[in-house]
PLY file of the C-alpha trace (Angstrom):
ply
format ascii 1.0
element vertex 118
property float x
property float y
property float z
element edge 117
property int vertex1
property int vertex2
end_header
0.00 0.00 0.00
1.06 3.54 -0.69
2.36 5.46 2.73
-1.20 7.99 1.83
-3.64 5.28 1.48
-1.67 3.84 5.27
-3.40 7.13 6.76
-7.38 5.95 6.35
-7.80 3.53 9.36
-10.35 1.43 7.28
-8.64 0.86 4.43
-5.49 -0.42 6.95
-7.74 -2.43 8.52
-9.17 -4.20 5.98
-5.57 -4.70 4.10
-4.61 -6.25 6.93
-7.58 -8.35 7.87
-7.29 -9.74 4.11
-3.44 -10.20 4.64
-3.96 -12.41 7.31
-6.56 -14.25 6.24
-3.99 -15.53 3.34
-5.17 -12.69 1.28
-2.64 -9.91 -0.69
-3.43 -6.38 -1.07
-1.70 -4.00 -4.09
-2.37 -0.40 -3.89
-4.86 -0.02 -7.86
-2.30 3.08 -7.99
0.70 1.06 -8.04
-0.89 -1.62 -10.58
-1.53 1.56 -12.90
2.01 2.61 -12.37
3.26 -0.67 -13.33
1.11 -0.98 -16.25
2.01 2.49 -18.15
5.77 1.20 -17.69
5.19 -1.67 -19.61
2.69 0.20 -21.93
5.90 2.67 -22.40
8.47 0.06 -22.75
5.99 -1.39 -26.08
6.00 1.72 -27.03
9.14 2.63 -27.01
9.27 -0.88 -29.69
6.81 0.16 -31.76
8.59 3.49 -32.27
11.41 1.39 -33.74
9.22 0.73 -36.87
9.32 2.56 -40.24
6.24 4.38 -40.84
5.54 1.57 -43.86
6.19 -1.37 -41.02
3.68 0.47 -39.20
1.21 0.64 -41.74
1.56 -3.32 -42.79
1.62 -4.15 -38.88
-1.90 -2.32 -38.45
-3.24 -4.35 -41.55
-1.48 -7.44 -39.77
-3.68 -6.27 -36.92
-6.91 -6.02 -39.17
-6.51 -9.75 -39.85
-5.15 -9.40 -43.28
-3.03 -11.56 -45.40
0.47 -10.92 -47.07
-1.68 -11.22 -50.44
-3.92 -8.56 -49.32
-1.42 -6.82 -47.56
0.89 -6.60 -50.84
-2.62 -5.71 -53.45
-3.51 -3.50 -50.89
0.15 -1.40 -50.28
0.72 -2.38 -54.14
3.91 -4.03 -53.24
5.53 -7.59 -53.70
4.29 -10.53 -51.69
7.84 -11.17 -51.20
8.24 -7.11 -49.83
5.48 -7.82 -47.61
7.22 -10.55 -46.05
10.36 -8.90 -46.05
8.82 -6.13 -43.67
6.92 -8.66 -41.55
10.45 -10.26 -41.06
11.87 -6.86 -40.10
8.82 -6.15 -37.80
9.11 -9.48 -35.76
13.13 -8.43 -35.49
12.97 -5.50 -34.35
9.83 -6.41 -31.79
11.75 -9.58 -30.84
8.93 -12.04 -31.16
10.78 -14.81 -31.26
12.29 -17.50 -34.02
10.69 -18.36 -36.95
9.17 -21.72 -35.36
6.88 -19.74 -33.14
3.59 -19.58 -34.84
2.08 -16.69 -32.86
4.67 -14.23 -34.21
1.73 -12.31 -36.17
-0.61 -12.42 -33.31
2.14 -10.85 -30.85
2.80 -7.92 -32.93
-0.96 -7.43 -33.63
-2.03 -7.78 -30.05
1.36 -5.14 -29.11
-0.26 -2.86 -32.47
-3.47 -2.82 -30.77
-2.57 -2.47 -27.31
-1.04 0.61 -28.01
-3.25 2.32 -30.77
-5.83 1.63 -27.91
-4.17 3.21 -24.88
-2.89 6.31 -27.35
-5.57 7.10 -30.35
-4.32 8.89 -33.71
0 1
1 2
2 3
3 4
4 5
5 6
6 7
7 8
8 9
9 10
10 11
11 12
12 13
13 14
14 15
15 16
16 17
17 18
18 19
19 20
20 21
21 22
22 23
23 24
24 25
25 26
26 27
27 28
28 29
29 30
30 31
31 32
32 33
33 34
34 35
35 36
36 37
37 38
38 39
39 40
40 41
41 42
42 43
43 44
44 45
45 46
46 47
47 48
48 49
49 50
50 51
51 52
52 53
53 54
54 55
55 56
56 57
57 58
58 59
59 60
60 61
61 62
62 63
63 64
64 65
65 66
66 67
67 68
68 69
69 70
70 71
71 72
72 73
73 74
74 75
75 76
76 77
77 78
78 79
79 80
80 81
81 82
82 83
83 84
84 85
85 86
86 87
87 88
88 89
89 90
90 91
91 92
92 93
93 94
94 95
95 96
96 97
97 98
98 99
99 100
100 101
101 102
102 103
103 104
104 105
105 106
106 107
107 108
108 109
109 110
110 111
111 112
112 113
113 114
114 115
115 116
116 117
């Protein structure tokens, strides 16, 4: 608990009735601290991509295909794939074995898009 939320006597008391009744209490404030870290360090990833990884990554994240991906961008297939290589290394998501390489980067896309709209 944070030394602020120590001063209300009921909040105290109830931390420490659920602490020992086996219980664990974290402060919401220090969860939300711990979470816009982590948002950051994403972010601080994402900002590694070109703005044309970017753009392929968010179609990733719309569920598209390399196909569509390369009609749509009216690139190669094989340029496509060549930027979904570069996105995965510069993310680190992994070897090529791991499957849910494309679903990491969407899901990290989307998480931040989300928590920090155009």
């Amino acid at each position: 608990m944070l030394k602020e939320r120590v001063k209300d006597v009921a909040e105290l008391t109830d931390a420490l009735r659920r602490v020992a009744e086996g219980g664990s209490v974290v402060d919401p404030r220090i969860v939300e601290e711990l979470v816009a870290v982590r948002r950051q360090r994403e972010r601080s990833r994402l900002d590694t991509l070109t703005p044309r990884e970017l753009e392929i990554l968010g179609l990733i994240a719309e569920g598209q295909s390399n196909a569509s991906i390369a009609e749509a961008l009216v690139i190669t297939k094989r340029a496509v794939e060549r930027h979904i290589s570069s996105i995965f290394g510069k993310l680190d998501l992994g070897n090529e074995d791991d499957v849910s390489r494309r679903v990491k980067a969407a899901v990290l896309y989307l998480t931040d898009t989300s928590a920090n709209p155009q």
